[in-house]
C-alpha positions as CSV (number, residue, x, y, z in Angstrom):
1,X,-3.2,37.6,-0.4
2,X,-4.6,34.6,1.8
3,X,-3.0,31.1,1.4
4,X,-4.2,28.5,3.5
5,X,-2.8,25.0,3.6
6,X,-5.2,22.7,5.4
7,X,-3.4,18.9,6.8
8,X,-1.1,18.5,9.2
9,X,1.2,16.0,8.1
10,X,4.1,15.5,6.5
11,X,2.7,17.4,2.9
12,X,1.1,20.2,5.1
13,X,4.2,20.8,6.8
14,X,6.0,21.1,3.6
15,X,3.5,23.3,2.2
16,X,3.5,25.4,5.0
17,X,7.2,25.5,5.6
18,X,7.9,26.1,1.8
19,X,5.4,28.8,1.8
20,X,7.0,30.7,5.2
21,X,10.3,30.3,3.7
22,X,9.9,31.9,-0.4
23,X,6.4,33.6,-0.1
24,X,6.6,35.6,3.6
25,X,4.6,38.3,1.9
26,X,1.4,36.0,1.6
27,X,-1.1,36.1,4.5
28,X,-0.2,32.3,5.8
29,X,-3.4,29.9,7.3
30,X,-2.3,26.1,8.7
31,X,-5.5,24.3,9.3
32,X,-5.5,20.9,11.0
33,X,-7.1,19.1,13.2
34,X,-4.7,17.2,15.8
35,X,-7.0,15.0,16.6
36,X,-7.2,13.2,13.4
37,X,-4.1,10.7,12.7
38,X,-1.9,10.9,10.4
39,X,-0.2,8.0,8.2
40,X,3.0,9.4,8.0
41,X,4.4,9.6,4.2
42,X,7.1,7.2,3.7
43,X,10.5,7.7,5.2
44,X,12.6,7.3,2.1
45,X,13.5,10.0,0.1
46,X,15.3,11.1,-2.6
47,X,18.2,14.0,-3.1
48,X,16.1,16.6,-4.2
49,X,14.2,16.9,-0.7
50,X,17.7,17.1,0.9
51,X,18.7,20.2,-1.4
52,X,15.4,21.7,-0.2
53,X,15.4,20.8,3.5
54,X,18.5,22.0,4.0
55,X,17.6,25.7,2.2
56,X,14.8,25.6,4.6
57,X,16.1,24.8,7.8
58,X,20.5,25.3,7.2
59,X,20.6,22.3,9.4
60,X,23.5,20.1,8.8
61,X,23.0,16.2,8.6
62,X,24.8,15.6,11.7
63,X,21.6,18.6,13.1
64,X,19.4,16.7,11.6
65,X,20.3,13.5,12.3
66,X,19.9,14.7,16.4
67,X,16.2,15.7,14.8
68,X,15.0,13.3,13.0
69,X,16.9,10.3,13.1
70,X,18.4,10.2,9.9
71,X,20.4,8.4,7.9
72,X,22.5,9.1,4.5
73,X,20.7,6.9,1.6
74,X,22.5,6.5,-1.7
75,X,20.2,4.7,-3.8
76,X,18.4,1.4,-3.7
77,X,19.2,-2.3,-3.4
78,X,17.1,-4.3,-4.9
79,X,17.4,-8.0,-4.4
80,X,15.3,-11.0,-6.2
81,X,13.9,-8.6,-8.5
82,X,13.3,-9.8,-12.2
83,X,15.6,-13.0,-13.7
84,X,19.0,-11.7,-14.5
85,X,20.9,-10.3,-11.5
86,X,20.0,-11.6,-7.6
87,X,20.3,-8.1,-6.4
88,X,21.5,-4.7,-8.2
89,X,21.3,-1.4,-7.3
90,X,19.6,1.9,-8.5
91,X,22.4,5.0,-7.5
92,X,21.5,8.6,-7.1
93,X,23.5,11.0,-9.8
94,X,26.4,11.0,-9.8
95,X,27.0,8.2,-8.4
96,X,28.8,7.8,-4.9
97,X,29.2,11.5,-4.1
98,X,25.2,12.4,-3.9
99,X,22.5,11.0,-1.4
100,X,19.4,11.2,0.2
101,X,18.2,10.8,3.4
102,X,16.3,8.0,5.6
103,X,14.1,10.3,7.4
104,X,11.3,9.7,10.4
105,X,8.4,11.0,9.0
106,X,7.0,11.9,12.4
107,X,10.3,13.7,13.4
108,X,10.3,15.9,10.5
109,X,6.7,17.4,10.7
110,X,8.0,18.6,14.6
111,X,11.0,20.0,13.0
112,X,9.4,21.7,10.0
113,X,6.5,23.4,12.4
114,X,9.9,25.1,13.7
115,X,10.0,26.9,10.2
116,X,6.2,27.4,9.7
117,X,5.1,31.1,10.2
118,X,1.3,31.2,9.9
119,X,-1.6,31.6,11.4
120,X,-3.0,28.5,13.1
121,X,-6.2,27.0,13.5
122,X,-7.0,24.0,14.9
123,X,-10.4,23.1,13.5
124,X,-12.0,20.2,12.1
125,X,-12.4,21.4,8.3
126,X,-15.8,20.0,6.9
127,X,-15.9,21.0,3.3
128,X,-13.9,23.4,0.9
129,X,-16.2,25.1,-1.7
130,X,-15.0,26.8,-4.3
131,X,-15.9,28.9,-7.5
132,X,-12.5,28.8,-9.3
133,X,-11.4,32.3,-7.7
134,X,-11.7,32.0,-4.0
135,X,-11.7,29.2,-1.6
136,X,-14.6,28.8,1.1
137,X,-13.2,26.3,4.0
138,X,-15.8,25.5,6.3
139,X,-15.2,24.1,10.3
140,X,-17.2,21.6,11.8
141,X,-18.1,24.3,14.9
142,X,-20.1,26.0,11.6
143,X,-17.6,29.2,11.3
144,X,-16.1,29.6,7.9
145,X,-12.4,31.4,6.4
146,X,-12.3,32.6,2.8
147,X,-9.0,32.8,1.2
148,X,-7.3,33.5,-1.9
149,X,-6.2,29.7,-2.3
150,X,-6.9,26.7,0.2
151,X,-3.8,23.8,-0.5
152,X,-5.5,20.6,0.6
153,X,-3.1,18.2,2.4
154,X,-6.1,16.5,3.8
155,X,-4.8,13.0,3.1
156,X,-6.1,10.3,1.4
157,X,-9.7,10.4,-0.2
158,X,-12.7,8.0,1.7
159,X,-13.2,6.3,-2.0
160,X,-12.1,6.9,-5.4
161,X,-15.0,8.6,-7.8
162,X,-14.9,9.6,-11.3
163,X,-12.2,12.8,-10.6
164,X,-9.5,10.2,-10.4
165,X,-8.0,8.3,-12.1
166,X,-6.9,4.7,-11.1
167,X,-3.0,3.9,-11.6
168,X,-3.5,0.2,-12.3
169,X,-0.2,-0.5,-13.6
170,X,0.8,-0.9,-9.9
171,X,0.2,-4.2,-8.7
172,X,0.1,-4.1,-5.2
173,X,-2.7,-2.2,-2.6
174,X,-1.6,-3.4,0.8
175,X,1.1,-2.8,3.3
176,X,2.1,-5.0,6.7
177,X,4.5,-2.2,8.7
178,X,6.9,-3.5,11.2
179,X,9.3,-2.1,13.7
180,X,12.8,-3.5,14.5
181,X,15.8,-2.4,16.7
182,X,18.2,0.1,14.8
183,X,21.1,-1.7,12.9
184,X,24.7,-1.8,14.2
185,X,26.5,-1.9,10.8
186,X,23.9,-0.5,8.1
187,X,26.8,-0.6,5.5
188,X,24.9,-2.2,2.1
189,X,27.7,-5.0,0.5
190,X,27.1,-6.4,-3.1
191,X,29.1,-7.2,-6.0
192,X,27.4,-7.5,-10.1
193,X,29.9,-9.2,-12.3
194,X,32.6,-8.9,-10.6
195,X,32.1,-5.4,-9.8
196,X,32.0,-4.7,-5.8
197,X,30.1,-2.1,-4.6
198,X,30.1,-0.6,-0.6
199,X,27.5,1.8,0.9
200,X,27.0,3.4,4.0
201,X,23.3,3.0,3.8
202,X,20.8,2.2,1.5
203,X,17.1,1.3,0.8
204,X,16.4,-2.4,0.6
205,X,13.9,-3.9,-1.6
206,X,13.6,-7.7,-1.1
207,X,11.1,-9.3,-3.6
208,X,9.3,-12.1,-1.8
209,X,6.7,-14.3,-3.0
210,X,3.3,-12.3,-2.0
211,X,5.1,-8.7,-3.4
212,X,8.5,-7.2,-1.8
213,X,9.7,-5.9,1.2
214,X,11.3,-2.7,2.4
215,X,13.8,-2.2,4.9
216,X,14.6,1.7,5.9
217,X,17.3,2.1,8.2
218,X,17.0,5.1,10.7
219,X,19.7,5.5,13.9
220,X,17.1,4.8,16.4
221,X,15.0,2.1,14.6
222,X,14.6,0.0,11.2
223,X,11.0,0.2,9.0
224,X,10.6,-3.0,7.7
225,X,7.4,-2.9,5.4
226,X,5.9,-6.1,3.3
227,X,3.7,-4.4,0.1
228,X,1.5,-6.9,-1.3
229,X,-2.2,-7.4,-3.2
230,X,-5.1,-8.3,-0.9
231,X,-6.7,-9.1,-3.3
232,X,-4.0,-11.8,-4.3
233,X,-2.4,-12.9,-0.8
234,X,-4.3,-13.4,2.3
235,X,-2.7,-11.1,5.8
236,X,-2.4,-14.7,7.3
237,X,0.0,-15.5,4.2
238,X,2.0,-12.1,4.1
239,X,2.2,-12.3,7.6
240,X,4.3,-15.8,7.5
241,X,6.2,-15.2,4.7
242,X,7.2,-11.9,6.9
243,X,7.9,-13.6,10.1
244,X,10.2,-15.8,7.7
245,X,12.2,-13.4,6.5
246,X,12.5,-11.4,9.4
247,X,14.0,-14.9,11.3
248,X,16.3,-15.6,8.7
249,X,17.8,-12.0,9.2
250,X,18.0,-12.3,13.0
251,X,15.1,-9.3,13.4
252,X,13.3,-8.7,16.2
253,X,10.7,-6.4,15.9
254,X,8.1,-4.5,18.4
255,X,5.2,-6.8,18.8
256,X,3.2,-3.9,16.9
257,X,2.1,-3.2,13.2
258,X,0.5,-1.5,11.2
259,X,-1.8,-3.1,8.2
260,X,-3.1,-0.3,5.5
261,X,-4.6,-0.7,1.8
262,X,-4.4,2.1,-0.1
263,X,-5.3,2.9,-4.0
264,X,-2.6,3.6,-6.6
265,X,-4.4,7.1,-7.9
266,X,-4.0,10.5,-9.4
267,X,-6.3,13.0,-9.2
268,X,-7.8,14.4,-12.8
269,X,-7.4,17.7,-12.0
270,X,-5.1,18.9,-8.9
271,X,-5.9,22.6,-8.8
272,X,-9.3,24.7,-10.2
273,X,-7.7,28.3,-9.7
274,X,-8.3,28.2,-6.0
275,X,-7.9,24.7,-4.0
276,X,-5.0,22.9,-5.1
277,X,-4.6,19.3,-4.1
278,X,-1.2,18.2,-2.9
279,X,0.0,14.7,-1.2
280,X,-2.3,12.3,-0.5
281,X,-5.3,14.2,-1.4
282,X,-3.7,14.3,-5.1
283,X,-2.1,11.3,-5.5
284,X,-0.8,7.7,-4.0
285,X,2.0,5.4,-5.5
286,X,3.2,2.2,-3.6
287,X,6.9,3.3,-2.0
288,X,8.9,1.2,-4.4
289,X,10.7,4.7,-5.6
290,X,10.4,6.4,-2.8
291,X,8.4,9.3,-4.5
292,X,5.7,10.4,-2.2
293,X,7.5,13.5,-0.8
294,X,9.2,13.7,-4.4
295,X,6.0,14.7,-5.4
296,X,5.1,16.9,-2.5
297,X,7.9,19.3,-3.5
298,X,7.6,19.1,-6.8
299,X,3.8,20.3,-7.0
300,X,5.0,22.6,-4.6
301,X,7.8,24.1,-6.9
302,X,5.5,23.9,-9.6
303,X,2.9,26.1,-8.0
304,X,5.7,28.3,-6.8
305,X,6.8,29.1,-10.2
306,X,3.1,29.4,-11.1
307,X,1.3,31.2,-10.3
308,X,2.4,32.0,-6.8
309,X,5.5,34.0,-8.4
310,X,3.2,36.3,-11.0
311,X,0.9,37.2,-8.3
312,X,3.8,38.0,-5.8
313,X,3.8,40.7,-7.9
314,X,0.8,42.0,-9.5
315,X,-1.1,41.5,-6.3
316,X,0.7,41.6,-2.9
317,X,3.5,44.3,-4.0
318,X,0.6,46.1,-6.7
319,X,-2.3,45.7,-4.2
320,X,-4.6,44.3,-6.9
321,X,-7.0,41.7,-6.3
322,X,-7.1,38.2,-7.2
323,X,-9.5,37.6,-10.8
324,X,-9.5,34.6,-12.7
325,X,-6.6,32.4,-13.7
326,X,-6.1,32.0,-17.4
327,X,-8.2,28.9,-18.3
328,X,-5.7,27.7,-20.6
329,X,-2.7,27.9,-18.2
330,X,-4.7,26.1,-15.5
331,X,-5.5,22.9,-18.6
332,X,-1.6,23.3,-18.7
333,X,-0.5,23.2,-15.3
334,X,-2.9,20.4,-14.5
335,X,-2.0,18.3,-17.5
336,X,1.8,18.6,-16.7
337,X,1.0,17.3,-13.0
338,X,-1.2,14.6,-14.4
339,X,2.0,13.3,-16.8
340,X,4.4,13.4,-14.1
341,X,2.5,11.1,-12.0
342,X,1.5,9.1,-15.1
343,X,5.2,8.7,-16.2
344,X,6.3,7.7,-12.2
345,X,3.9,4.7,-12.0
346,X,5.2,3.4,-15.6
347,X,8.6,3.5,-14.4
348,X,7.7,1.6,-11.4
349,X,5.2,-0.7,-13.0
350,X,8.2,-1.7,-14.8
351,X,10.0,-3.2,-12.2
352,X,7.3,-5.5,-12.1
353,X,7.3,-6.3,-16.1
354,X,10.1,-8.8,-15.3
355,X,8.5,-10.9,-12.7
356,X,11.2,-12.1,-10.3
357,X,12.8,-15.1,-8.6
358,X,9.3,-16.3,-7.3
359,X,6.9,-18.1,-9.4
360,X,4.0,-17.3,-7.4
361,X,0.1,-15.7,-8.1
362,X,1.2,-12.3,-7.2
363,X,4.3,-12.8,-9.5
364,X,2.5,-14.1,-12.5
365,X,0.1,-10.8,-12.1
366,X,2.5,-8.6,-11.7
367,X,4.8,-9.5,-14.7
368,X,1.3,-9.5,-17.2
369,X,-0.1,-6.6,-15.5
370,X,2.4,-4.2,-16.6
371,X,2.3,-4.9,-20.0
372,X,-1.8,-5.0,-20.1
373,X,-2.2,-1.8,-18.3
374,X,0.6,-0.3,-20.5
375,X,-1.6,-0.8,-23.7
376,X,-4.5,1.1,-22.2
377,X,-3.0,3.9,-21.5
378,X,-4.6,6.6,-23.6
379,X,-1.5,8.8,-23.6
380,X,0.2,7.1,-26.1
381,X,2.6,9.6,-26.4
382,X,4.0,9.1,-22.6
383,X,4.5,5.1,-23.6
384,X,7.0,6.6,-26.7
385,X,8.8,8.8,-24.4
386,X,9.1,5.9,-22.1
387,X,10.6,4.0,-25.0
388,X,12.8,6.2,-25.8
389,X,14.6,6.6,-22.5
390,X,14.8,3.0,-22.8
391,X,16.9,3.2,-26.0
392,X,18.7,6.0,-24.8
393,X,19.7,3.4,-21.5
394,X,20.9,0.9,-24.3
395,X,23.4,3.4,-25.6
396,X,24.9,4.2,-22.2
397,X,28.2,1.7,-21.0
398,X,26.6,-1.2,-19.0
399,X,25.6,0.0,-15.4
400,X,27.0,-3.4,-14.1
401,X,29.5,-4.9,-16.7
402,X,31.4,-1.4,-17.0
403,X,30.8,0.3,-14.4
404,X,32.9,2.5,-14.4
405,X,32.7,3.9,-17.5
406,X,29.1,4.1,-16.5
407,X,29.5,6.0,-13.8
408,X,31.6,8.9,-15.8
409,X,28.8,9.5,-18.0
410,X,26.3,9.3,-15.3
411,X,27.8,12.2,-13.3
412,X,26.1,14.6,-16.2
413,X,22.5,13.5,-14.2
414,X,21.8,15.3,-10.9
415,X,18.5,15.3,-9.0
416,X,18.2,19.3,-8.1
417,X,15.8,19.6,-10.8
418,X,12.3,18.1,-10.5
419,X,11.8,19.1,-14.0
420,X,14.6,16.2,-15.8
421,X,14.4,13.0,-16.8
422,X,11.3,11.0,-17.2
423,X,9.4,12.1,-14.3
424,X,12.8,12.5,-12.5
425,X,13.9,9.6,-13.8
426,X,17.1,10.1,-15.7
427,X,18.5,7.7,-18.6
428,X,21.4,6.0,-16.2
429,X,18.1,4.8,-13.5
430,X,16.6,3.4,-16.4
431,X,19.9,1.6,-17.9
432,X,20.0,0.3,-14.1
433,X,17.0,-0.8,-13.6
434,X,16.4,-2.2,-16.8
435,X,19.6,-4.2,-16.9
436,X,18.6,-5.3,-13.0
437,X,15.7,-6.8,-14.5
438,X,16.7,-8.1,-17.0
439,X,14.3,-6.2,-19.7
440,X,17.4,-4.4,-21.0
């Protein structure tokens, strides 16, 4: 059986490394032109890619730390966000003993091409036709490669058309990306009623008047990114306010940036029984939750389990031949993507639905905008699970009053499967964020 996975960034790579590592039986393709750029998908992560790139490669941190600059992350600090607490912080489960990593997203795609055995071409890939059964990918030097199934890690679409679907219960469509020196002492220091907390590392998430800011600590460099609304905030505004900030914590950073927009969408239907979209081809989500290579792996999984793992068997070890995909599982698998992606951006929406310690034009938007875009949604049955995680956060001990307490019950939540929680989002990140906010 053919698989080919055309992209070479960081979800091609994953595709192509995950597919090398559980399916060597399959006939591998990686298709990529290297004369196209990539963006490079956000360098936070979450536990879950940990578990698997360290099945995939057995490389210890300290390995890949040598690799790809990496730190330990163990959660998220947010600070300014919504009216009740300055700054709070969003844990991994359980709390204080798991992590993820800070990871350079350029680094990892030359240490996953270590653990990619395929067949490579290096070919612009023009169009990818397909009937449902087999893929047609077709080079701009007019040759052609049929296979069994094309994964499209192309990157993001050239304009949004009536197969997506627009995720506009994220408020913000811009990004200013900055470089500064690594830090000395990355060690993240807060205390919530009169509960002190200490971390190695962490994600930062400031929010500032024109949207937020990241800060992503790596051991040979900081990511500092400002996310904002273009269509709110002018460059020249997001531009001082970041220069302010960045004084006031004594940064320096490389006279470069980078300034992208980018559309908060999902794709209505991610795979047709022969391409199957994954990463930026499939779906974008601001970086707030660091979920972009969240959701790399778990389409990934997903497709593993099915229907990569039934036709392991009845066609590579049975030598039949690939027919038709059950219509029905195919509504199924697509419509279980689609509420995953769905249930992610109202959980980060949320931490919008608050406003914050800024009474500006992008915070008044923001705080309405959740709530607006939360009525349309025509899945009403997502909003009522997403109600009921939040009453199931109101009957967990306080995240901040009783911590500790808090963190007892929390240690029942892990993050090796994809498949808990609300979109991965267990009932202790919502008590967390909720009570952060102050919706809770």
């Amino acid at each position: 059986m053919k698989i080919a996975i055309i992209g070479g960034g960081t979800a091609g790579f994953i595709a192509a490394a995950h597919l090398t590592k559980y399916f060597p039986a399959f006939e591998l393709y990686h298709i990529f032109d290297p004369n196209i750029p990539t963006i490079g998908v956000g360098e936070g992560t979450t536990p879950f890619f940990r578990y698997w790139l360290q099945d995939i490669t057995n490389l210890k941190d300290a390995e890949l730390a040598q690799r790809c600059f990496l730190t330990r992350k163990f959660g998220i600090k947010f600070e300014n966000w919504g009216t009740q607490y300055q700054q709070f912080f969003h844990h991994f489960y359980p709390i204080r003993s798991d992590y993820a990593y800070h990871i350079s997203a350029d680094k990892l795609v030359e240490l996953l091409a270590d653990y990619v055995s395929a067949t490579h071409i290096q070919k612009r890939v023009v169009e990818i036709e397909s009937d449902g059964v087999v893929a047609n990918i077709k080079f701009g030097d007019d040759t052609n490669l049929e296979v069994d199934f094309a994964i499209d890690a192309r990157g993001l679409p050239k304009s949004l058309g009536p197969e997506h679907i627009e995720l506009n219960l994220i408020p913000t469509n811009a990004a200013l990306i900055r470089r500064g020196p690594a830090i000395e002492d990355g060690k993240i220091d807060l205390t919530i009623d009169q509960c002190s907390f200490q971390y190695q590392s962490a994600t930062r998430a400031i929010a500032r008047p024109h949207g937020w800011i990241f800060t992503i600590p790596l051991t040979t460099r900081t990511s500092y990114g400002y996310i904002y609304n273009h269509n709110i905030s002018s460059i020249s505004e997001v531009r001082a306010d970041f220069d302010q900030f960045l004084n006031a914590e004594g940064v320096h950073c490389t006279a470069s940036e980078r300034q992208l927009t980018f559309p908060n969408f999902a794709c209505r239907t991610f795979f047709d029984g022969a391409v199957f979209r994954i990463g930026n081809a499939a779906l974008f989500l601001e970086p707030l939750e660091a979920t972009a290579i969240v959701w790399i792996l778990s389409y990934m999984k997903s497709f593993s389990r099915w229907p990569l793992r039934k036709l392991l068997v009845s066609y590579v070890l049975q030598g039949r031949k690939k027919s038709r995909l059950n219509e029905n599982n195919l509504r199924r698998f697509n419509a279980s993507l689609l509420n995953g992606v769905l249930k992610t951006a109202i959980f980060v929406g949320w931490h919008y639905g608050m406003g914050s310690a800024f009474d500006s034009e992008f915070w008044r938007f923001a705080k309405g905008n959740f709530q607006t875009e939360l009525q349309k949604l025509e899945n009403s049955a997502l909003v009522a699970e997403f109600d009921q995680y939040c009453q199931a956060a109101l009957a967990l001990p306080h995240p901040f009053k009783n911590h500790d307490q808090f963190s007892i019950v929390s240690e029942n939540n892990d993050n090796i499967d994809d498949r808990k929680g609300f979109a991965s989002f267990p009932a202790p990140s919502f008590a967390e964020v909720g009570c952060g906010i102050g919706c809770l």
